[in-house]
N, C-alpha and C positions, 0 to 999 in steps of 0.2 A: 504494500500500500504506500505510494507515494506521502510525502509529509502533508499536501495539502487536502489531502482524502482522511487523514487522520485526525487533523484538525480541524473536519468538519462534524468527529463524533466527540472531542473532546469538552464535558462538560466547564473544562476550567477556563477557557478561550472567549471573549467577549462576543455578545450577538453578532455582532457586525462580520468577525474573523469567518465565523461559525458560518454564516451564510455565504459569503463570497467565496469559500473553502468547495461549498455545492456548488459553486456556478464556475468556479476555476476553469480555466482553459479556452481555445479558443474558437469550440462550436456549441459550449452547452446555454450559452445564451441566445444564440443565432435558432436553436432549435427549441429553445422554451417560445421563442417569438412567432415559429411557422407553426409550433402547435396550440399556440391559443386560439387559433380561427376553427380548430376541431383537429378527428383525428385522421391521422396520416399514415402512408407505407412508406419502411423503410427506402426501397426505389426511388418513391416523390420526392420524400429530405434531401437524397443524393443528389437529383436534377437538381433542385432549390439552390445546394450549395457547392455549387462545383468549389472541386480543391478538396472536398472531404472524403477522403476512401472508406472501402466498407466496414474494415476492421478500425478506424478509429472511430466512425458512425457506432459499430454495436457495440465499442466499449464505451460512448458518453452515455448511450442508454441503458445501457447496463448501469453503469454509474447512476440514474439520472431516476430508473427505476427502485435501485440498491436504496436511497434518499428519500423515496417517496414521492417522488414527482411526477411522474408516468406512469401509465397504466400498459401493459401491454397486452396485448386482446391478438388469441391465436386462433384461427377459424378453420375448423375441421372437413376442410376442400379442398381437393388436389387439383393444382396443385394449392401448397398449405398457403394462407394467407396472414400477415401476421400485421395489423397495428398499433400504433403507439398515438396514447391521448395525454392530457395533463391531467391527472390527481387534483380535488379539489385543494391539498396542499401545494398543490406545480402551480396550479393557477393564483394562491395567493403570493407566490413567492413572485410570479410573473405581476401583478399588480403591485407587491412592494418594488421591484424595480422602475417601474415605469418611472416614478419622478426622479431616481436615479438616471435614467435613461434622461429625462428632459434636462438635468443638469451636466450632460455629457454632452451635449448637442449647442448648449447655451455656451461651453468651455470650446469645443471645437470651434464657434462663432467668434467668441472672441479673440483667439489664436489669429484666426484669418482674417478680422478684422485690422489685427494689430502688423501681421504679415504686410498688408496692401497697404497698409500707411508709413512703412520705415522704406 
């Protein structure tokens, strides 16, 4: 277990460590965001996010289901069908990010503001 998977179970690590510790890396946010419209198959995320290969897609959701975030729903059809939704806790964690998210767009703004003026 990487440190930062560890110190997402660790009770002694402030809320804040503890949450960001679940969203570590660089598709588990991009993939809480294509799943709050509903849910989705593994194949779809992959188009959605070029650059992301299969085996680091099934390990964020593994991750991401390990957390409680995801639901994974496997359908008894061949061939098998398997998808992945947000956990009413994936979905609160996706709504405590959003005004995080609006302050990360506001910081991006002002960078490029300040870029086009020197």
């Amino acid at each position: 277990m990487e440190m930062t998977r560890s110190r997402a179970q660790d009770p002694n690590v402030c809320g804040v460590t503890a949450a960001i510790a679940v969203i570590d890396g660089k598709w588990k946010t991009a993939l809480l965001w294509l799943l709050e419209s509903g849910p989705r198959r593994p194949g779809e995320l992959r188009r959605l996010l070029p650059g992301l290969s299969e085996k680091v897609l099934t390990q964020a959701l593994r991750d991401m289901e390990t957390d409680g975030l995801v639901h994974r729903e496997v359908y008894d059809t061949l061939p098998l069908m398997t998808t992945y939704s947000l956990t009413t806790f994936g979905q609160e964690l996706s709504e405590a990010l959003a005004p995080l998210s609006d302050w990360g767009h506001r910081r991006l703004e002002k960078l490029t503001d300040a870029r086009s003026t020197s």
